[in-house]
Structure formats: structure tokens, C-alpha cells
N, C-alpha and C positions, 0 to 999 in steps of 0.2 A: 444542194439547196434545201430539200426537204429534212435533210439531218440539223440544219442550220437551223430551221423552222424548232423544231422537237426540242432541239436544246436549249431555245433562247425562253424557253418554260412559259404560262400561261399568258402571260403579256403579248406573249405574237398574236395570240389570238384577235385580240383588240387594234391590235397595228395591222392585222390579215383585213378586217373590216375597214379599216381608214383607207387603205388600198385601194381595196375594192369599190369602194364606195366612189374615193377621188376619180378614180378611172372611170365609174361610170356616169359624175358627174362630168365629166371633159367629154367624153364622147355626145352624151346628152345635147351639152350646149353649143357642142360643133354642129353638129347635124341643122340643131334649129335657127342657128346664124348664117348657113351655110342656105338654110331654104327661105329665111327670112333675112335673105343679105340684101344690100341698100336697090329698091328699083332701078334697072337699066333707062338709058335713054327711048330702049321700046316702047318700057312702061310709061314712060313720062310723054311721050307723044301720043299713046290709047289717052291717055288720062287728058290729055289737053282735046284732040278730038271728039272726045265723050262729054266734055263739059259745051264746046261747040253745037253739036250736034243733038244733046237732050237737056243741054241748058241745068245750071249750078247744082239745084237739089235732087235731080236724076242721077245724075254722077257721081254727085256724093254718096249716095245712097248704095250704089254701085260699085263703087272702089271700096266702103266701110264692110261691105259683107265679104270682100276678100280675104284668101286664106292667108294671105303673107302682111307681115305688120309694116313692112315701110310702104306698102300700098295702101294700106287702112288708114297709117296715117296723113296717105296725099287727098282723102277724103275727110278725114277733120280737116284740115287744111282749106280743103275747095267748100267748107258748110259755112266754114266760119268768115271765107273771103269778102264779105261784103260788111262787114264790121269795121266801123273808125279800130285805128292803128293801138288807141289803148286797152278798148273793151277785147281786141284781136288777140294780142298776147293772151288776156289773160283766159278766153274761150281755149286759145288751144291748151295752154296747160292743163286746165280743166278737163280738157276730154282725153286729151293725152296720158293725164294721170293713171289711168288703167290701161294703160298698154305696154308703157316704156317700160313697168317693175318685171313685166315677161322677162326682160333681156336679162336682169338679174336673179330671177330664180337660181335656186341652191349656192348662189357665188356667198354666201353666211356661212353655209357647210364647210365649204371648202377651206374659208379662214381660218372656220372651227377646228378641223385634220391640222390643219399648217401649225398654230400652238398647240394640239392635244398628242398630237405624233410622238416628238421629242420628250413631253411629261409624260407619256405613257414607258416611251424606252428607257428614260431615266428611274422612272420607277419599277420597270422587269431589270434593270440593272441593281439597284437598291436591294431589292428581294434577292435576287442570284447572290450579291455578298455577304448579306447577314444569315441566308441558308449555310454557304460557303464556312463561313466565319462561328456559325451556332459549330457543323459539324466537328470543326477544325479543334475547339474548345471542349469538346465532348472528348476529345482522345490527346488528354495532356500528358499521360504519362508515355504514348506513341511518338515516334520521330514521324517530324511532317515532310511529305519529299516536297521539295523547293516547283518542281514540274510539275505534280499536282496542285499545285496552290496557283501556282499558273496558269494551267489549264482551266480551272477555276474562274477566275477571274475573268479569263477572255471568254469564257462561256455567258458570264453573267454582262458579258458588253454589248451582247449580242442585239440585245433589245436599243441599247442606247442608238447604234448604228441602224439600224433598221428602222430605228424614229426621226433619226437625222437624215435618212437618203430620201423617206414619205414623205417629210417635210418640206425638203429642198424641191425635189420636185413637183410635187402640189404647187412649192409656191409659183415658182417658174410657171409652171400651166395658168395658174391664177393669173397672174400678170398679162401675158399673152391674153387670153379671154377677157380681161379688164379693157386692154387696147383696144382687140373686136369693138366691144360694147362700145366703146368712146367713140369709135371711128364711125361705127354707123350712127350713131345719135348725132354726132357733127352733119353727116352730110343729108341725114334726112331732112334735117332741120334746113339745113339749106335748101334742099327741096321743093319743103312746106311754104318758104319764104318763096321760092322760083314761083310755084303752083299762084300762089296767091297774088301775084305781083301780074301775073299772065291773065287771072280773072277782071281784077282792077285795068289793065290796061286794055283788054278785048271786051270790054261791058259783058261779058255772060250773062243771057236771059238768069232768071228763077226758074 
């Protein structure tokens, strides 16, 4: 693997980085979906008794200084519940604007590796044949052995395959983490809609 690495000449280098990078993007945004996965039904019964027991803007107050974001957002939710139905939408979006772009941090990078992968291996491929190709035409009055021309070539493909397997797989993780992200925005939002719908119906003090 590391002689693969050597011979695929200074373009691994740049593909060694897209790697790296993607991997420690995905790990990143596992963790943080994984600790900011959608509130359980626990949470969402603290969060209904809190709003009971010290009434809307206690709670709110309460639930928005938490460390996990689908509970911060059941506090915009419970600030904004006492709003007619059109000024409501558009508070939550409003506060929500600075929380949801968390769940896509680096997901730009990662599209970025996904096309720069492949145009990186294509071009340590380009290079490896016109190296290939210059030396080849320096020694015309030499017979070329056919296996060295060979060897050659699939040396310089090295890069191309090594841009198409960073790519392929990035994109696959990408997608996967795309779902994540959809999947909890769906049901937070149903949530947000439960939470407020439960203020509206039980008169929650101020």
C-alpha cells in the first residue's frame, strides 16, 4: 500500500489530504448527530412538565441554554407558542436560523473532495504519462520493451483510481449524513409543532 502510495508520484499527496480530511469530517458529524440526536420521549415530558410547573418563559429559558440542539429547539418552540399561527411560523424560522446551519457544517467540504478527488487523480495520471511519454521520446534510437511501457502506464493510473475510490466513498458517507440531517429536521419540527400545540391546548402561564 505504501509503495502504491510512492509511485502514484506527488498527486497522492493531495488525495492523502482529501482522505483524511473526509474521514475526519464523517467521524465529526457522527458524534455530533449522535449527541444531538432528536429529543426522546423523556425529554419531551421534562419539557412539558417544566413548562407546567414554571410556566412558558421559565422553560423556555431553560431548555434554550441546553447543550443539545433538538432541545434548544423545543425552547424556541415553547417562546414563540403564544403567537397567532402566522407571526409563529415565521418567529420560529427566525430563531431557528442559527441553529439548523450547525447540522451542516463542513457537508460544502465534503462535496468539495467528492469533485476534486477524481480531478486530482486524473491529473497525477496526465503527469505520470507525459513524464512517461517525454522519457520514452528521449531514447528513440533505444528499443522500447513493450512491459516497461506497461508498467508505466499503470503506474500513472494510480492517481486516477485512488481519486475514484475517495470520491465514491465520500459520496456514499455524504448521502448517508445528508439522510441523518433530513431525518432529524423532519421530526424536530414535528416536535416543535407537538410542544406548541400542548401550550395552546393547556393555557401555559407566562
Amino acid at each position: 500500500m505504501i509503495d502504491l502510495f510512492f509511485r502514484g508520484g506527488l498527486v497522492m499527496y493531495p488525495l492523502a489530504f482529501c482522505s483524511v480530511l473526509a474521514v475526519y469530517i464523517l467521524v465529526e458529524r457522527l458524534l455530533f448527530l449522535f449527541f444531538n440526536r432528536v429529543p426522546g420521549q423523556s425529554s419531551i415530558d421534562q419539557a412539558r412538565s417544566l413548562l407546567l410547573s414554571t410556566g412558558r418563559h421559565r422553560a423556555a429559558n431553560d431548555l434554550q441554554n441546553n447543550a443539545r440542539l433538538g432541545v434548544r429547539l423545543l425552547g424556541v418552540a415553547i417562546r414563540s407558542s403564544h403567537l397567532p399561527h402566522n407571526e409563529l411560523n415565521d418567529d420560529i424560522k427566525s430563531a431557528t436560523h442559527f441553529e439548523l446551519p450547525k447540522l451542516d457544517k463542513n457537508m460544502n467540504a465534503l462535496a468539495t473532495i467528492i469533485t476534486a478527488a477524481p480531478l486530482l487523480g486524473l491529473l497525477g495520471t496526465v503527469l505520470g504519462l507525459m513524464n512517461l511519454f517525454g522519457v520514452l521520446g528521449g531514447s528513440v534510437n533505444s528499443v522500447v520493451n513493450p512491459l516497461a511501457l506497461l508498467g508505466g502506464i499503470s503506474e500513472a493510473l494510480i492517481t486516477t483510481v485512488t481519486g475514484l475510490a475517495i470520491a465514491l466513498a465520500t459520496m456514499l458517507f455524504n448521502q448517508f449524513l445528508l439522510s441523518r440531517i433530513d431525518a432529524f429536521v423532519f421530526n424536530v419540527e414535528k416536535q416543535m409543532l407537538d410542544i406548541v400545540n400542548f401550550c395552546k391546548q393547556n393555557e401555559v402561564r407566562e
